[in-house]
C-alpha positions, 0 to 999 in steps of 0.5 A: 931794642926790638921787643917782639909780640904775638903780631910781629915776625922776628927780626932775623939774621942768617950767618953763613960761613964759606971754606975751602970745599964749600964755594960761596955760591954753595954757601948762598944756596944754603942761605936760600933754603935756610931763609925758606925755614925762617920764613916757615917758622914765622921769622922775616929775614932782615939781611944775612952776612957770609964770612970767608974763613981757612977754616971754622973758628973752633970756640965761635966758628966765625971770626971775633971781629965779624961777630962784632960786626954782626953785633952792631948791624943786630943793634942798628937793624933790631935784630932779634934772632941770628940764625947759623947754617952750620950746627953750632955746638953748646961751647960755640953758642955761648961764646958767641952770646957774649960777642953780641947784645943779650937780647938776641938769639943765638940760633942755628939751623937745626934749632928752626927745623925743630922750631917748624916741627913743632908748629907742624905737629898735630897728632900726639906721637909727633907732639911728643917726637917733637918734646923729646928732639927739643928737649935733647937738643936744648939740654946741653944749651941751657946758656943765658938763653933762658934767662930773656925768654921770659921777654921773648914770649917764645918765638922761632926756637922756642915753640913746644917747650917755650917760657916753662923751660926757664923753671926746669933744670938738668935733672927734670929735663931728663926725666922728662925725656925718659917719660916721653920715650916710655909714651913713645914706645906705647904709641909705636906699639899701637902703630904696629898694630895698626899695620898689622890690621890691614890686610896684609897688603902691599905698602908703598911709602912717599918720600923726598925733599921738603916741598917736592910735591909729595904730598899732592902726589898723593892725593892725586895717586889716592884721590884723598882730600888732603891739604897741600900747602907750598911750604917746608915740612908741610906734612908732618904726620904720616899719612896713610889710604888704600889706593886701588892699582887695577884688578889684582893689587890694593895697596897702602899709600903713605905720605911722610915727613919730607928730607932736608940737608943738614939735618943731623941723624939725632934729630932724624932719630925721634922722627924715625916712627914718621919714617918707619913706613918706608923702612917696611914698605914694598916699594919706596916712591922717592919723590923729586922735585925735577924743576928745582937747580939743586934737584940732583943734590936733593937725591942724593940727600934722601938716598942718604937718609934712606941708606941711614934706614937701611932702606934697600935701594932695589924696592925704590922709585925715583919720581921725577915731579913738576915735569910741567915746568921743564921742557921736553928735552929737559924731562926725556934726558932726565927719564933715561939717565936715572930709570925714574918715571917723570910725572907732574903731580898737579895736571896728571902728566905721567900718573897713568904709568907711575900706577902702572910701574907701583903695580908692576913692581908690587906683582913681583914683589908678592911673587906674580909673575906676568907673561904676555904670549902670542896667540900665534905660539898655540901650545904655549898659549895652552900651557900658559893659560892651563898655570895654576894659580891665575890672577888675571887674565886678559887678551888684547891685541893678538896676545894673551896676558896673565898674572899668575902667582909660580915659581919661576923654576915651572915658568922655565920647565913650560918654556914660558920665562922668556915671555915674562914682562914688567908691566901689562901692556893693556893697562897702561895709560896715555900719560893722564890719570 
């Protein structure tokens, strides 16, 4: 049998299952993604076998007879990992770990999320959400698994609390999560402060499906020197700059974890601080990767965990990234069907009007009102410019522009509402940041 070591990937096999609802092609794509994290957690993916059931067998959730299939092609192929798309429950797990040899894993989906959580995790608060998830996770798994970890040195599924497990029970691992909430809720209180030290000013946080592009999106808006790497779950940490939007806005930007399907809500709930920033931002850049085949699903996918966080849907941006693999045709259809701006991130196509949208949307959320009157309308220009409580004001091509911070009521008593607009016609871009 496959022995593995520091120096070597682990043997991996994916197991899917299709059901009346869920077509094999589906089902493939899964299996892609899936592949993609296994590659991100250090595994390499040998092959992976797909049974079509009725429905999930309730005790193993494929069929005995496929799991002994499945058991000899891990024997013949020296498989060292079998990683489920589907959760598995603690039931499931081990009666699937006496259908195959000892020495394979018995893994699923969730278990390598966590896995690639843990690699990725570099501050203390996102050490510690990672302990916590793992720890809740494994508690109800303690099966035969920790007896061969010894032999395993860690590896996918193992990272964070590894080998030291195999000397913990029931009790210790629940005193350990509760140490581990109390750590937590002292960082979240030093995180609280930290926000309300900066200024009052307008946030604005990134979010979307892994590897959308989010996080070169924002070193491009902030011009930071951030690392951006093609991988699942490449950023972890949250991160957050200023960001300059003209004369009269200076906001906050944030860069945080990336969304994925199938993640169960108790394991987006350790990472909730990662994604707290988006629950209190002004404005929620939900970030979209335009060039992908399952783009639409990854929408609807993170407006799902945004909707989980309460997340209003009138303070989101859809951002449509990579437009430089798409043709025209392909980004105007998309453009007007979802009212989102088309951007790329890596060449800076469309960033011009995405920083004009974010300023426009982050006015009117601070109560700016912006007006754009022709000089020819003499009596309205001098009521216009005669407003109390002016941001900026500019002229440009026979028009005056203002911000100006009023209630909406005395923009109507000045006949002035029906020259409100949503953006400054003078600050916008040809397209290039």
């Amino acid at each position: 049998m496959y022995e593995p070591n520091s120096n070597q990937r682990e043997r991996t096999l994916l197991i899917g299952l299709v059901v009346p609802g869920l077509p094999r092609p589906i089902v493939e794509e899964h299996l892609d993604e899936l592949e993609r994290l296994v590659d991100t957690a250090g595994g390499e993916v040998v092959g992976r076998e797909v049974q079509e059931r009725a429905q999930p067998a309730a005790a193993t959730l494929v069929g005995r007879g496929f799991l002994q299939r499945v058991a000899d092609r891990c024997v013949d192929e020296n498989v060292i990992s079998l990683v489920f798309d589907e959760d598995l429950t603690a039931s499931q797990v081990r009666n699937i770990e006496r259908e195959i040899p000892d020495e394979v894993k018995v893994l699923d989906r969730a278990a390598v999320i966590l896995d690639i959580f843990a690699l990725r995790a570099r501050s203390r608060e996102a050490q510690t959400q990672v302990e916590l998830a793992q720890l809740g996770y494994l508690l109800p798994r303690l099966t035969r698994r920790w007896r061969h970890l010894s032999r395993q040195a860690g590896g996918i599924g193992t990272r964070g609390v590894g080998e030291t497990q195999l000397e913990i029970d029931r009790r210790l691992i629940n005193r350990r999560m509760a140490q581990l909430r109390g750590k937590l809720a002292v960082i979240e209180r030093d995180r609280r402060l930290r926000r309300e030290r900066r200024d009052d000013l307008p946030t604005v946080a990134i979010v979307g499906y892994t590897n959308a592009g989010k996080s070169l999106l924002f070193r491009r808006l902030t011009r930071a020197k951030v690392v951006v790497e093609d991988r699942l779950f490449a950023t972890l940490d949250p991160r957050a700059r200023r960001v300059t939007l003209g004369e009269e806005v200076t906001a906050v930007l944030t860069d945080t974890v990336g969304f994925i399907r199938k993640l169960p809500h108790d394991l987006v709930a350790p990472f909730r601080s990662t994604l707290e920033e988006a629950t209190d931002a002004d404005l929620v850049l939900h970030v979209v990767d335009a060039a992908h085949p399952a783009w639409e699903e990854h929408l609807r996918v993170g407006q799902e965990v945004l909707d989980s966080l309460d997340v209003d849907r009138n303070r989101t941006l859809v951002v449509r990234n990579k437009i430089d693999l798409l043709g025209p045709a392909a980004n105007g259809a998309g453009g007007r069907r979802f009212g989102s701006v088309a951007v790329s991130a890596l060449n800076g196509d469309g960033i011009g009007q995405l920083r004009e949208v974010i300023r426009s949307a982050l006015l009117t959320a601070q109560g700016v009102a912006i007006l754009r009157v022709p000089l020819e309308e003499a009596e309205l220009v001098r009521r216009a410019v005669s407003m109390p409580h002016q941001l900026a004001r500019r002229f440009d091509d026979g028009t005056v522009e203002l911000a100006l911070r009023v209630d909406s009521r005395f923009l109507v008593e000045a006949g002035l509402d029906a020259y409100r607009v949503q953006s400054w016609r003078s600050g916008c871009h040809d397209g290039r940041d």
